[in-house]
N, C-alpha and C positions, 0 to 999 in steps of 0.2 A: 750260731753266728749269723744264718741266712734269717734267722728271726729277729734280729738284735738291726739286720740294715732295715727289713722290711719297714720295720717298726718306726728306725731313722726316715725312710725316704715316706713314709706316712706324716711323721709330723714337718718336715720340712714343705712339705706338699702345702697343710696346713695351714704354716706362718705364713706361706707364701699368701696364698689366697685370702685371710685376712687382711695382709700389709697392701694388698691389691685393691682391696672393698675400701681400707683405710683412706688410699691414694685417690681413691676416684671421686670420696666422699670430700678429702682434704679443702676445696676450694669453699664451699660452699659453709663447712663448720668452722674454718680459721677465719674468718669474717662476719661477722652477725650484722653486719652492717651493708653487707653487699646490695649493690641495686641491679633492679632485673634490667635485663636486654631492652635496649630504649625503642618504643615502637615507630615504627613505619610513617611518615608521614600518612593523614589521612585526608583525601582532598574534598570531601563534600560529606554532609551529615549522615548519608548512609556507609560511607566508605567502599574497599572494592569487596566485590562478592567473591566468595571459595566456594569450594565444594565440599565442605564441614562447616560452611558460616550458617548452622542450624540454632537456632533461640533455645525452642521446646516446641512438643508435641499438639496440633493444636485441636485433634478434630475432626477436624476436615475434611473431607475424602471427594475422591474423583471415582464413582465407579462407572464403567464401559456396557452399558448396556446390551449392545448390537456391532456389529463391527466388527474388525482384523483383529480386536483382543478385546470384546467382549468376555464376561464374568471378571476382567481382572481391575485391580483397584490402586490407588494410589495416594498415598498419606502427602497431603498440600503443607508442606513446609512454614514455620515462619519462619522464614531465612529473605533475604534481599533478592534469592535467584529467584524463591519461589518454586512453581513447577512450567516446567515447559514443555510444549507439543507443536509437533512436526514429522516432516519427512527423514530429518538429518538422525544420522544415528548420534549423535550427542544429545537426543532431548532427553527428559523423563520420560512422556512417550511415545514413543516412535510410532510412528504410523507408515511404514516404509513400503509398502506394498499399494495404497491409495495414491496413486499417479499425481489427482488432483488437491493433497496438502502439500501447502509449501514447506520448505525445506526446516523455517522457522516460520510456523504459522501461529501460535497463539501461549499467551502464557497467563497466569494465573499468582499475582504478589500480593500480600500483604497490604495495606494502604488502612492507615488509623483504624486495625483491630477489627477490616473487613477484608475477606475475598474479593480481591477484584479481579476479572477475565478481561485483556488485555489481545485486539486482534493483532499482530503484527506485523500490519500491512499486506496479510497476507493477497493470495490472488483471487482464490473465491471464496473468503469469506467468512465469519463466524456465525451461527443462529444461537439463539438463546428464546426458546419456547418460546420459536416458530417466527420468530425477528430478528431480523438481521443485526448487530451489534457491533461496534468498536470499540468501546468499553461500556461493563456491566457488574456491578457490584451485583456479588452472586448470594442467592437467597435456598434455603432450604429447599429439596424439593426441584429446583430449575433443570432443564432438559436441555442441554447443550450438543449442537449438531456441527460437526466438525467434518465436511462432504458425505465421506460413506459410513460416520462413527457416531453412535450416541452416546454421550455422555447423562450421570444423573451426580449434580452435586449433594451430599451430605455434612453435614457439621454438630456439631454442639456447641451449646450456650449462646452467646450472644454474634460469633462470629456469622453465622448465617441467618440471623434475625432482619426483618425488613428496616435497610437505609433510612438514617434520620431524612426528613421534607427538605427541600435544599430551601433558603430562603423567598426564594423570587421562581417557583416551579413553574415551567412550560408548560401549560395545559395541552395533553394531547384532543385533538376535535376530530370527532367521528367525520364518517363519511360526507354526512348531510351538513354538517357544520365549515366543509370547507366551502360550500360552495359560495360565492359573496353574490350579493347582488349587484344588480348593472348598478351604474353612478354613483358607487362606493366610495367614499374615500380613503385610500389606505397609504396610510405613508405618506401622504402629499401629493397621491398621486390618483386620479378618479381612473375607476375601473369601466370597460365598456362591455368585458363576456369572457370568458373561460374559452382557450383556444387550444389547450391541450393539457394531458394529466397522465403522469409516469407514477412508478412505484411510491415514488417519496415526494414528491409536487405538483402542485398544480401551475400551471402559467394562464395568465390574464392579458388580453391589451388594454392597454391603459396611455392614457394621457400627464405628459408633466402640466405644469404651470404653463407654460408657453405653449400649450395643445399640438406637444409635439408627442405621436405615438411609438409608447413605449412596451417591451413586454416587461413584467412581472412574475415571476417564480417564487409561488411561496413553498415554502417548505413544513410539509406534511410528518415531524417527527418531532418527539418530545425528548430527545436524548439531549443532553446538553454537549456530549462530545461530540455527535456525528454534528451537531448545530453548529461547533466550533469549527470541526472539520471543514462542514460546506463551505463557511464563511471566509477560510483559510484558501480553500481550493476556487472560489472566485477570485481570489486574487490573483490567481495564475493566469485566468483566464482574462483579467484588469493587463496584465501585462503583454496580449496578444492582440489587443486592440486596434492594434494601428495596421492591420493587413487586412486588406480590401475582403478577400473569400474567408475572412473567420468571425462568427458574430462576436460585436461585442457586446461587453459586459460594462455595464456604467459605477456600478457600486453595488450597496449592499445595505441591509436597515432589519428593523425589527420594528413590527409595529404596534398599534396600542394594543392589540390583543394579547402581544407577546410573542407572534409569528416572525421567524424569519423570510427574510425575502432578498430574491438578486434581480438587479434593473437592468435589462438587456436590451439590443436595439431588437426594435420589430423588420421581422422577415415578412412584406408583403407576396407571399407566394408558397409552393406545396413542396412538400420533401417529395426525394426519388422513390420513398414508399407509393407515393402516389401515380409517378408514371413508367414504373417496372413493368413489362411487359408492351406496354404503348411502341409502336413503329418509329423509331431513331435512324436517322443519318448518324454515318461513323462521324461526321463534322460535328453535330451534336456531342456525340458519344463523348469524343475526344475535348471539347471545348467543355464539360461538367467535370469531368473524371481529371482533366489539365489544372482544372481552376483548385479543387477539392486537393491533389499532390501539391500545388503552390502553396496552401494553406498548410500544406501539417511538414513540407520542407522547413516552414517558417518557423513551426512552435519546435519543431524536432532541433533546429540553431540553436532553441532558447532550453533545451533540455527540457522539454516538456512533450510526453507522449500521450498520446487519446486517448488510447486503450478501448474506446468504444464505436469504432466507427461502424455505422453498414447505412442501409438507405435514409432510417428517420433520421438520424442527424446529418443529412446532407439537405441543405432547402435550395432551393431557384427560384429565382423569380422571373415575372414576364420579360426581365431584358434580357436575361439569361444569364445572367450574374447568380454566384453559388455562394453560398455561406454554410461553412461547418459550424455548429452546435457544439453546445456541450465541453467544451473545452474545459479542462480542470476539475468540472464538479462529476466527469466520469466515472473518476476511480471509487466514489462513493456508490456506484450503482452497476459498474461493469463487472460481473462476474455467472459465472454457472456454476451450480452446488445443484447435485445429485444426492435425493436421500431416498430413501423407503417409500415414501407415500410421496415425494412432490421432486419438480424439479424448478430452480430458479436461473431467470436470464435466458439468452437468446443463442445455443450454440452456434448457431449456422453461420457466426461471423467473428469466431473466436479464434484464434492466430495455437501452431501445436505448443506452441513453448506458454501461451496460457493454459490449455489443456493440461500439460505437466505442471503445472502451478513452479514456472520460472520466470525471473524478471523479466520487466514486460521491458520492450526495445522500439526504437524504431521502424524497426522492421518488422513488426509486431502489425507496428499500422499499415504496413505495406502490406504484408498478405491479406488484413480486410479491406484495403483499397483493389487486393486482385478478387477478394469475391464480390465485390459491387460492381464491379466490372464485365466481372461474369454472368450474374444476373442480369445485367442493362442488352449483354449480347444476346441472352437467352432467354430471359424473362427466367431463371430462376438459381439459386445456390446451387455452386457444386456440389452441396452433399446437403439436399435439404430433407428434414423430419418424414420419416415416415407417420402418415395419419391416422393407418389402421393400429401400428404399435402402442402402448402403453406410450404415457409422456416418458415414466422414465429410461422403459428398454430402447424409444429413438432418440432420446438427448444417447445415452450411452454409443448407439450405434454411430450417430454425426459425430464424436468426440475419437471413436475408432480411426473414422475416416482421415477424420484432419491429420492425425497422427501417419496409418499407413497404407492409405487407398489414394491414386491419383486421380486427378478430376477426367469426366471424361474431357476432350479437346470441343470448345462451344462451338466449332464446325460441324459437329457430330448430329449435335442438339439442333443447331441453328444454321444450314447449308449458307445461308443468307449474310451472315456475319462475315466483318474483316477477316482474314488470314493472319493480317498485321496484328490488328488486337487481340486477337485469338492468342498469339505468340508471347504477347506482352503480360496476358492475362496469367498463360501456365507459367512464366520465370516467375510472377508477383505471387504465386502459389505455392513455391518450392518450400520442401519439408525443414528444410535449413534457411536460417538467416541469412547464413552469406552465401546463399545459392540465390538469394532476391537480388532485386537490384539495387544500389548501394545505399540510395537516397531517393526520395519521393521526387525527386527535382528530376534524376535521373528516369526516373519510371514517367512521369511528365513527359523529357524530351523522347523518351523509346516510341511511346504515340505519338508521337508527331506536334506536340503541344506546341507553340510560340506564342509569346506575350512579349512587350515590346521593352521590356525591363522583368530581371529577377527581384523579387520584392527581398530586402533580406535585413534582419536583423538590424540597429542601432550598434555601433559597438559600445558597449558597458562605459559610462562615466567614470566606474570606482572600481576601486581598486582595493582588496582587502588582503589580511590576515591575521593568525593565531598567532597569538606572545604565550609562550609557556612558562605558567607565574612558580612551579616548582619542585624540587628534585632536582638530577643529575642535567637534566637539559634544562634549566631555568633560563630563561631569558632568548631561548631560541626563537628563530621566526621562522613561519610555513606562509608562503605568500600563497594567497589566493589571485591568481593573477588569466587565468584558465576555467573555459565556461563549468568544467566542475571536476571534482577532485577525491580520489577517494583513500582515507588516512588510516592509517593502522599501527600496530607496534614499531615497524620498521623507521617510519616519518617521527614521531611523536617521543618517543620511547621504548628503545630495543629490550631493556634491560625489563621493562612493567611487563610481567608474564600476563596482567589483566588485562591487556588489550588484545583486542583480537588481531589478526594481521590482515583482515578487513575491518575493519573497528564501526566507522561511518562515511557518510560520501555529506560532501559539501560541495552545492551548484548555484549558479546564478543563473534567474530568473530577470532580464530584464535586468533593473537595481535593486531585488531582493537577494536576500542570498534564503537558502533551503538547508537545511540539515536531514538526513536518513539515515535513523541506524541501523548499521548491520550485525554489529556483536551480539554476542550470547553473556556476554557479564554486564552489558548496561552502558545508556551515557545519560546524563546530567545534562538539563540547562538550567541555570540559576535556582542547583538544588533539585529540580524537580525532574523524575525520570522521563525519559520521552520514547514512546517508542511509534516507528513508521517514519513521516514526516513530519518536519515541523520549520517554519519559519522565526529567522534568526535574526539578531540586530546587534549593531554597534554594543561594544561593553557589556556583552551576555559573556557568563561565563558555561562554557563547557568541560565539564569531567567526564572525565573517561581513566579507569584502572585508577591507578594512582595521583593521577596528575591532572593538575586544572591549565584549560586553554582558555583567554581572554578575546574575545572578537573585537578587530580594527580597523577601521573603516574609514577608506581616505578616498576625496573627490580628486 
């Protein structure tokens, strides 16, 4: 009998778990006709990225030469995300122990059936065999230096073969090639002499049509995106123009050679490199270092920070009038990168939250407004290069210091120095932001600064915003009505897991407006991926995750 149930509760068992497979299967075989699950709106030709949005295998490889993970390698995706490197533990590779990558420093996508290395925005910097880079279509063979990490890229087949000739190619010109000669004409504009020469240009004085002297900055690179770049970052500096202590910038040209070049007003007089150390009245003191905080109060209104300040771009002239440099086309050249054999850029005036490769602030410019300060009282940096060391073991040592050694007190050094400035100097030097003083206007009045008017900003003519053309929030507005703004899932779209919930920041310059992304899946302008900054206009379309934003733009 006990054989006769088993047997029963066996095949009951049985039907059961068929009739079960039958039921699950039922939807899918009583309909031959059924249609799949209708997909997702997709808002721009790439659509959003996943972390399975993989094509196929391509090749490609990232291997780690030297470095925090040295011998280890990394298969470069064709997928939309690509491969990503940084500080943040969300990248492909982490580099979490290098203080100095940023958090998202560099990625590496796809782009018509090439590797392309993508800086993104980082703080100091990408190399690519041994040159600095913001975008570089990657070739067999390339040696990518990432602060303290070397990269070697590898591929097969055509993927790492050398880039088609773009039509209209930059000729890069050797050393001897920049040099012009006097009563040149370039641009429309005659040349009288070479008056200074940085990493990536040369500057000329030169003459307009009206024999009114002009400087000249040509640009020493053959990249066409850092060429775009510059191009882009003088315009920030076109919008700072109208304050007395910041040089301007008149425009921008390309000439018959194919050089780029920015038209600036001429500085008849010497930078603070030149009279560092020289015998200063605190009235002096106070009257250059007063002038130089009214200038970057002013750019710091318009959302724009320096990020490079120390002596050479501070100039004076015989009436004592000061003019800051370099405005905007800083970021293209302001960084420190630590490697093996070299070190680049000038630590001794670099703020700790660059050191950490974190967003650069206004305050940022305020700690190297306290070591220019400190110098003028002492004739040198709080924490400057040891001579006898290797460049790279005293860049590292100064990088320590900023971080967590206090300066000594320029009374120490200088018995001779204010009390006053001296005071002013160590707040402008604090390890934290908000242990500075609030604003350069502020650090101005703590010296004693007075000028008979605060220069300050225009207020903005326009007035903008984003129309979200679709999905669940279609037809929504995000008024841009605020010097700058920064959007993410919450604003835009709660429900699109693709956006980040810092997504991008949008700021007005003057009457431009600026886009920054910050995501790790990406944003669109009209189609085309953007990463770092980029400037934006009327009727551009932005995507981001799922959904397209329209830009609005009313006087």
């Amino acid at each position: 009998m006990e054989i006769y149930l088993l047997i029963g509760l066996a095949i009951a068992i049985v039907v059961a778990f068929v009739f079960l497979i039958l039921t699950l299967r039922s939807p899918a075989s009583s309909d031959s006709t059924a249609h799949p699950p209708t997909a997702l709106p997709v808002p721009h030709p790439q659509g959003p990225i996943t972390n399975t949005d993989l094509i196929e295998k391509t090749g490609a490889k990232l291997v780690a030469l030297e470095g925090i993970t040295a011998q280890r390698m990394w298969e470069i995706p064709a997928s939309r995300k690509g491969l990503t490197i940084g500080r943040d533990s969300a990248n492909d590779v982490m580099l979490q122990r290098d203080m100095m990558v940023s958090r998202q420093h560099a990625q590496i996508v796809f782009e018509n059936g090439k590797c392309v290395l993508h800086d993104r925005d980082s703080v100091n910097g990408v190399f690519v065999n041994n040159r600095r880079v913001m975008r570089h279509t990657l070739r067999r063979g390339d040696v990518i230096q990432i602060c303290n990490t070397t990269f070697r890229f590898t591929a097969e087949g055509d993927i790492g073969s050398p880039p088609e000739k773009s039509q209209s190619p930059l000729p890069h010109p050797d050393t001897d090639s920049m040099e012009l000669p006097r009563n040149t004409d370039f641009g429309g504009y005659m040349l009288e002499g070479k008056i200074g020469q940085g990493g990536m240009s040369v500057v000329y004085k030169a003459y307009d049509a009206q024999r009114r002297p002009v400087a000249i900055k040509v640009l020493d690179v053959d990249d066409d995106y850092v060429v775009k770049k510059f191009i882009q970052e003088g315009e920030i500096g076109r919008t700072l123009r109208n304050h007395p202590n910041i040089c301007r910038i008149y425009g921008s040209g390309r000439a018959a050679d194919h050089r780029f070049y920015l038209v600036m007003e001429y500085i008849p007089g010497v930078s603070l490199r030149e009279v560092v150390g020289q015998p200063m009245t605190e009235e002096q003191i106070v009257s250059i270092m007063g002038q130089a905080c009214d200038a970057l109060h002013y750019a710091h209104l318009q959302n724009v920070v320096h990020r490079d300040i120390k002596p050479e771009n501070i100039m004076t002239t015989p009436q004592g009038q000061v003019k800051v440099t370099d405005f905007g086309i800083a970021k293209l050249t302001s960084s420190v990168t630590v490697t093996k054999d070299r070190t680049v850029g000038t630590p001794e005036y670099i703020s700790p939250e660059q050191v950490q490769a974190q967003r650069v602030v206004p305050a940022s410019d305020i700690y190297s407004l306290g070591i220019v300060l400190y110098e003028l009282l002492t004739g040198q940096p709080p924490f400057p290069l040891e001579r006898e060391a290797s460049p790279r073991a005293a860049t590292i040592q100064v990088l320590m210091k900023h971080l967590h050694t206090d300066p000594i007190p320029p009374t120490h050094l200088n018995p001779r120095a204010s009390p006053h400035l001296a005071q002013v100097t160590l707040q402008a030097l604090a390890k934290t932001p908000d242990r500075r003083f609030a604003s350069a206007w502020e650090m101005a009045c703590a010296m004693g600064y007075e000028r008979r008017a605060l220069v300050t900003p225009l207020p903005s003519l326009f007035a903008g915003q984003l129309v979200v053309m679709n999905g669940p929030c279609c037809g929504q507005h995000i008024r841009l009505t605020t010097p700058s703004v920064v959007l993410g899932r919450a604003q835009i779209a709660p429900d699109d897991q693709y956006i980040s919930k810092q997504h991008l920041k949008i700021a007005w310059r003057g009457r431009q407006l600026w886009l920054e992304d910050r995501s790790r899946n990406g944003t669109w302008v009209n189609g085309k991926r953007v990463f770092g900054e980029v400037p934006i206009k009327a009727k551009d379309v932005i995507s981001v995750g799922k959904h397209n934003l329209r830009i609005e733009i009313e006087s």
